[in-house]
C-alpha positions in Angstrom: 0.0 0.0 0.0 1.5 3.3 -0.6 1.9 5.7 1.7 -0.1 8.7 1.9 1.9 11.9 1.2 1.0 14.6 4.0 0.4 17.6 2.6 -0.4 21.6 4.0 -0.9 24.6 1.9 0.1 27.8 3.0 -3.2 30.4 1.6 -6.2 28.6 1.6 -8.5 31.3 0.6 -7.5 32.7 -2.5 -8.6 31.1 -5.6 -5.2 29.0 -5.6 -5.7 28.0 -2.5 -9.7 27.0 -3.5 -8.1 25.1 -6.5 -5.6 23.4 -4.5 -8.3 22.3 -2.1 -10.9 21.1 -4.8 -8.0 18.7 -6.4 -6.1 18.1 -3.1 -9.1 16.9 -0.8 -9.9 14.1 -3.4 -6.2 13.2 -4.1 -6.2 9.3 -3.3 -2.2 9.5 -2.0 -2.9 12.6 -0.2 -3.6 13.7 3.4 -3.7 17.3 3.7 -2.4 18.4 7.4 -3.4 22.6 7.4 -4.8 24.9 4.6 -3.7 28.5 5.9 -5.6 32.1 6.7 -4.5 35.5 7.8 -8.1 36.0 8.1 -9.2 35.8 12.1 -12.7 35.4 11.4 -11.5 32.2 9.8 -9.4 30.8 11.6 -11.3 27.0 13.8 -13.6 27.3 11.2 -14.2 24.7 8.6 -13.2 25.1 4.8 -16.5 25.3 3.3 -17.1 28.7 5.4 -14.8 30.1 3.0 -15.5 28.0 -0.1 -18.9 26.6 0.2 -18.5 24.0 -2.9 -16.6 22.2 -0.4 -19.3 21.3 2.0 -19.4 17.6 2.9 -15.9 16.7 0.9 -13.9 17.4 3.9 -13.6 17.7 7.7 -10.3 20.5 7.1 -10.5 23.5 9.2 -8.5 27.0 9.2 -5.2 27.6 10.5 -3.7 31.2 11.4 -0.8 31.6 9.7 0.5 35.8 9.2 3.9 36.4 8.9 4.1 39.9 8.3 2.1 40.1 11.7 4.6 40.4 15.0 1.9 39.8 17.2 1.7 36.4 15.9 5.0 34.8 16.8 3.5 31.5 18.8 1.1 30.7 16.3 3.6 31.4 13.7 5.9 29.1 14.8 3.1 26.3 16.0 1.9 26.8 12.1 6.0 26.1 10.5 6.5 23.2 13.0 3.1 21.6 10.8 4.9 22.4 7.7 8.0 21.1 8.3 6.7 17.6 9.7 4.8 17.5 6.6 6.0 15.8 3.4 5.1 18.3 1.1 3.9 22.3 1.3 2.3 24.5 -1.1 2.6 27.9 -1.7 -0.1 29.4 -2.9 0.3 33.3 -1.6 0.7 36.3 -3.9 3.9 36.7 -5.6 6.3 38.4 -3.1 4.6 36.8 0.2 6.7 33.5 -0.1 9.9 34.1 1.2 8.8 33.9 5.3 7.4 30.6 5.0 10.5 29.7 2.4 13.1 30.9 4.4 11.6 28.7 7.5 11.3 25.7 5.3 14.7 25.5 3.3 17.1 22.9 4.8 14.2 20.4 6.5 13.0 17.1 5.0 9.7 19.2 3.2 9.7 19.4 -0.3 8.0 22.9 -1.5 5.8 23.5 -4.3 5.4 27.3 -4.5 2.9 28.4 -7.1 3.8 32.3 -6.8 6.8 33.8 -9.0 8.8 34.4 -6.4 11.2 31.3 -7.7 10.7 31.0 -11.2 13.3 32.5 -12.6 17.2 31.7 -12.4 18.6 35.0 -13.1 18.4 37.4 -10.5 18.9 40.0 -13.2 16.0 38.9 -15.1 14.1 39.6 -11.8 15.3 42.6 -11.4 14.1 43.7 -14.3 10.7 42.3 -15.0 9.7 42.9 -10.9 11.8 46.0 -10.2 13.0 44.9 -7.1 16.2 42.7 -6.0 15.5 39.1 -5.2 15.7 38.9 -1.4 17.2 35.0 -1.6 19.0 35.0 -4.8 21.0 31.9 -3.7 17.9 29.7 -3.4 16.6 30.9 -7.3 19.0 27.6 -8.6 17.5 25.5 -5.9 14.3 25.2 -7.7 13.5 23.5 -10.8 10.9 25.4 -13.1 7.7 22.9 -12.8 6.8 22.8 -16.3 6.7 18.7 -17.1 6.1 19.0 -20.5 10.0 20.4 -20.0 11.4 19.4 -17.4 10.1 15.8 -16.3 13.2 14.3 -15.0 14.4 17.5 -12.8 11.1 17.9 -11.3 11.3 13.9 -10.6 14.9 14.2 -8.7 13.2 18.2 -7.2 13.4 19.6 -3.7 11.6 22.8 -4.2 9.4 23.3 -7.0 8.5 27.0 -8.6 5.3 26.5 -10.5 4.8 28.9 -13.9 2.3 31.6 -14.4 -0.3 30.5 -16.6 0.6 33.1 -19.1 3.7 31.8 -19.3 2.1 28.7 -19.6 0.0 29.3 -22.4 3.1 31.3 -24.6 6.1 28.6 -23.6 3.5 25.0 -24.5 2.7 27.3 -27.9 5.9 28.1 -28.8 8.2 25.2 -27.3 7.9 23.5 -30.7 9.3 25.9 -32.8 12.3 25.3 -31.0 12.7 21.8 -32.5 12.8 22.9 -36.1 15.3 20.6 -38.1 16.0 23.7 -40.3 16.3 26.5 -37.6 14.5 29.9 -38.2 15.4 33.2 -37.2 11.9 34.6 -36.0 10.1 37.5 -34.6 7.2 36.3 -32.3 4.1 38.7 -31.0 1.7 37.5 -28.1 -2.0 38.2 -28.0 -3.4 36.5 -24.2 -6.8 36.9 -23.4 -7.3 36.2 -19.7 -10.3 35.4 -17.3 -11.2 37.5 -14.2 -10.5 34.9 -11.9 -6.4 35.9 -13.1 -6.5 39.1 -11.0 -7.0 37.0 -7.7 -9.5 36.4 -5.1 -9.3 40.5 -3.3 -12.0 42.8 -5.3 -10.0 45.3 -7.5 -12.0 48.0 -9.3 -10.4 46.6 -12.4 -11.7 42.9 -12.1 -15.2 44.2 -11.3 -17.8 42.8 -12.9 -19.2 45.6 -14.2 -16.0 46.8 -15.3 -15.0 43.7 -17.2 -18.3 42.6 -18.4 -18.8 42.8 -22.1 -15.7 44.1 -22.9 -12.1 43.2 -24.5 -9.7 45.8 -22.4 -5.7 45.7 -23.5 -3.1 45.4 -20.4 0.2 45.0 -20.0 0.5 45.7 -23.4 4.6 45.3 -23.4 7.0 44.0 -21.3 4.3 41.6 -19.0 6.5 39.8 -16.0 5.7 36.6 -17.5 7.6 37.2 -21.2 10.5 36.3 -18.8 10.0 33.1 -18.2 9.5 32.6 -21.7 12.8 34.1 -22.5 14.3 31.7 -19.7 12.8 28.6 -21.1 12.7 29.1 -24.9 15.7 31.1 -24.6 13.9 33.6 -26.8 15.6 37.3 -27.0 14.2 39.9 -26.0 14.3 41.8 -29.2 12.1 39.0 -30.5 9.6 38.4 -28.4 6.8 40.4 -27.0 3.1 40.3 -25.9 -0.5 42.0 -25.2 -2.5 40.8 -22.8 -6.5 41.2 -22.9 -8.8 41.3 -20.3 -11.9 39.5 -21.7 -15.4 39.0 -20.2 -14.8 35.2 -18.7 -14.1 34.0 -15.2 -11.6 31.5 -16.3 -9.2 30.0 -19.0 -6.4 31.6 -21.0 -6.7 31.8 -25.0 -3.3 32.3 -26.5 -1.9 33.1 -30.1 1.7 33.9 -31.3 2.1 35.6 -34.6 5.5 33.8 -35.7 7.2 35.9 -38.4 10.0 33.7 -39.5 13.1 34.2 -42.0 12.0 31.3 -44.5 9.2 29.7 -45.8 8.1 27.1 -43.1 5.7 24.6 -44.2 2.6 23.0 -42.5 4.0 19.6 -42.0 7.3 20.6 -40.8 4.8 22.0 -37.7 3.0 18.8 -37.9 6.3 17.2 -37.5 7.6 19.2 -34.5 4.5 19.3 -32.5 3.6 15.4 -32.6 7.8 15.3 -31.1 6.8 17.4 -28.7 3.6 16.2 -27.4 2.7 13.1 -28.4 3.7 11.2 -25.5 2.2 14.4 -22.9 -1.3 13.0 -21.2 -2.0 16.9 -20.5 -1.1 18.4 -24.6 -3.9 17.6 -27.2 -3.3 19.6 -30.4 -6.0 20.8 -32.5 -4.7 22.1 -35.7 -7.7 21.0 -38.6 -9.0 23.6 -41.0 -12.5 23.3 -40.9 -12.9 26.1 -38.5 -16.0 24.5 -36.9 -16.0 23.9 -33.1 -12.7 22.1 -32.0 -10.7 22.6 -34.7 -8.3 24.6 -32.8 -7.4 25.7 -29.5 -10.2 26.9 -27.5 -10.8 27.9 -23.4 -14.4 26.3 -23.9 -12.9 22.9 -24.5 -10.5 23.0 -21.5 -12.4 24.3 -18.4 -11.5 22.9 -15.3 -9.4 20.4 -16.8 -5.7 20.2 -16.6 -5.3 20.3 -20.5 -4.0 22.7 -22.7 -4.9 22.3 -26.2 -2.4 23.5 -28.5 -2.5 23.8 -32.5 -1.4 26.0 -35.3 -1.2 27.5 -39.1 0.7 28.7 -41.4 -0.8 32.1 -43.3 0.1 30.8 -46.8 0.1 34.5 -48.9 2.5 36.1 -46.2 4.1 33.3 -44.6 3.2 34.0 -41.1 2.8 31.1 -38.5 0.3 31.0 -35.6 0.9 28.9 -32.7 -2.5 28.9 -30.7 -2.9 27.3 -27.2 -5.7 27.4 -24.5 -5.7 26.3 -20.8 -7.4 26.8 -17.6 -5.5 29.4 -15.8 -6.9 27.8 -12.3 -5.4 24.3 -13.3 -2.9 23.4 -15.8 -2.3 27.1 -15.3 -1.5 27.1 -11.9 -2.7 24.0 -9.3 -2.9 21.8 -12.1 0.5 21.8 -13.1 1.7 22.0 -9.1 0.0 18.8 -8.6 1.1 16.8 -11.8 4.7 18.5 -10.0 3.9 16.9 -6.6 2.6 13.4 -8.6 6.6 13.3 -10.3 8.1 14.4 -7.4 6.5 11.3 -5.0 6.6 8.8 -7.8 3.2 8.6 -8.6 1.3 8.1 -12.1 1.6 11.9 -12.9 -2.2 11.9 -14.2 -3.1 11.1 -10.8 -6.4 12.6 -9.7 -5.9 15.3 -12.7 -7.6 12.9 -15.4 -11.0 13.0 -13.0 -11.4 16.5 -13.8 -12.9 16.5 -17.0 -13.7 19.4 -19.1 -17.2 20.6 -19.6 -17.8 22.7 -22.7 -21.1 23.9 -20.4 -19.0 25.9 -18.0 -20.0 29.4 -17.8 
């Protein structure tokens, strides 16, 4: 019998933290030990106070956990002692909130799965300049392994500490990670459009993700330089100069809709990207690519099809009077986005058939 694999998350009420709860609490290997709150009001009470699709599916109750609160220090500590007799913790705070808990939890037996972007990238340049601030533990950044499996399956297998991607980056790096595997290399130019969900902006009410702000509208953001182009320049190894992207706020509450315009040096043809996608992806349980030209439903890439599923659906074309490529992709920004891709991390790490619990959450082209 294999043993169960306690596990604590550290920000249970944020939408992460719901996600990671919703998969987690039904995860046959699992036992989850704490899901955290800063919130007193909380804190005793059971999950479904916060998250009420959770009545009934588990007996889990709030724990206080507030580092940035001196007042705190026992419970604090009482919280950290949890974590590091636990086998595995995620991290599922804002980005800049994870270094407290980090620095407490680096050099014990606990292996950490942080879904924030506070370890993603290796450079602590590159930080620098896409979060305008210095790194605060710049020796840890090598420590973690970037927990993309489509990528990086055997590092995240042999993994410590785990830095989950942004499901921007996501979306970009699964769409144009086969263009890397050209026989005949191109010199290219490659432009972004992202369309994001509301649920993106995070569980605390910003005038921005208002509902009557967002509803029935397309609204450009971060229309250059978004934080997440680096970790496509760190895993595609893309330069700068050549890649950019526009993000779009769109009226949905989930899912991310991606397309690259590729701009390449030489004529590329459509079964060369046949070729290099199927070598990428045909042996990934989580990458299903959609690339026919009918143009009816399904045909390529599209949010609808991937909803609360831990898929993204990739595909592409080739724009045969100027010669540009598209490389489309669409995913759940709540799973294979974000908790999806932590847990197929967790599934590596602990040796377990990485589909594990993920292949029960099946996509309904009825959400929303």
């Amino acid at each position: 019998m294999t043993r169960m694999i306690k596990a604590g998350i550290i920000g249970g009420t944020g939408y992460t933290g719901l996600s990671l709860l919703e998969v987690l609490t039904r995860h046959k290997n699992v036992e989850l030990q704490f899901a955290t709150t800063r919130r007193r009001k909380l804190v005793g009470k059971p999950i479904h106070r916060d998250h009420p699709n959770l009545l009934g599916l588990t007996d889990l109750k709030f724990s206080l956990y507030d580092p940035m609160n001196p007042t705190l220090i026992e419970s604090n500590k009482t919280l950290i002692n949890k974590a590091r007799d636990s086998d595995v913790v995620f991290i599922g705070v804002p980005s800049g909130a994870s270094f407290n808990i980090t620095k407490d939890l680096v050099g014990y037996n606990t292996k950490i799965i942080d879904t924030s972007a506070d370890f993603r990238l290796k450079n602590p340049a590159l930080y620098r300049e896409y979060y305008k601030r210095e790194h605060p533990l710049p020796d840890l950044l090598n420590e973690y392994v970037y927990g993309l499996p489509e990528l990086h399956r055997q590092e995240i297998k042999n993994a410590k500490y785990v830095a989950c991607p942004g499901c921007n980056s996501t979306a970009m790096i699964l769409a144009g990670y086969p263009l890397t595997k050209l026989q005949e290399p191109i010199e290219f130019t490659i432009v972004y459009n992202v369309m994001t969900g509301s649920s993106e902006a995070g569980a605390e009410p910003k005038r921005a993700s208002h509902h009557s702000e967002r509803s029935g509208v397309a609204r450009p953001y971060s229309v250059k330089k978004h934080r997440h182009l680096a970790e496509v320049r760190q895993e595609l190894g893309f330069e700068a100069s050549k890649v950019s992207a526009s993000m779009f706020a769109i009226p949905m509450v989930r899912g991310v809709e991606c397309i690259g315009h590729v701009y390449p040096d030489r004529t590329v043809e459509e079964k060369e990207l046949w070729k290099v996608f199927r070598e990428a992806y045909s042996n990934e349980q989580f990458v299903r690519i959609r690339a026919k030209k009918t143009g009816g439903p399904g045909s390529l890439p599209d949010v609808k099809y991937v909803r609360g599923s831990n898929f993204c659906d990739v595909g592409f074309f080739v724009d045969d009077e100027s010669g540009r490529i598209g490389v489309i992709s669409a995913l759940d920004n709540l799973m294979k986005g974000d908790v999806g891709n932590a847990v197929q991390s967790m599934n590596i790490m602990f040796g377990l058939d990485e589909a594990t619990r993920l292949m029960d959450m099946v996509p309904s082209s009825l959400y929303e």
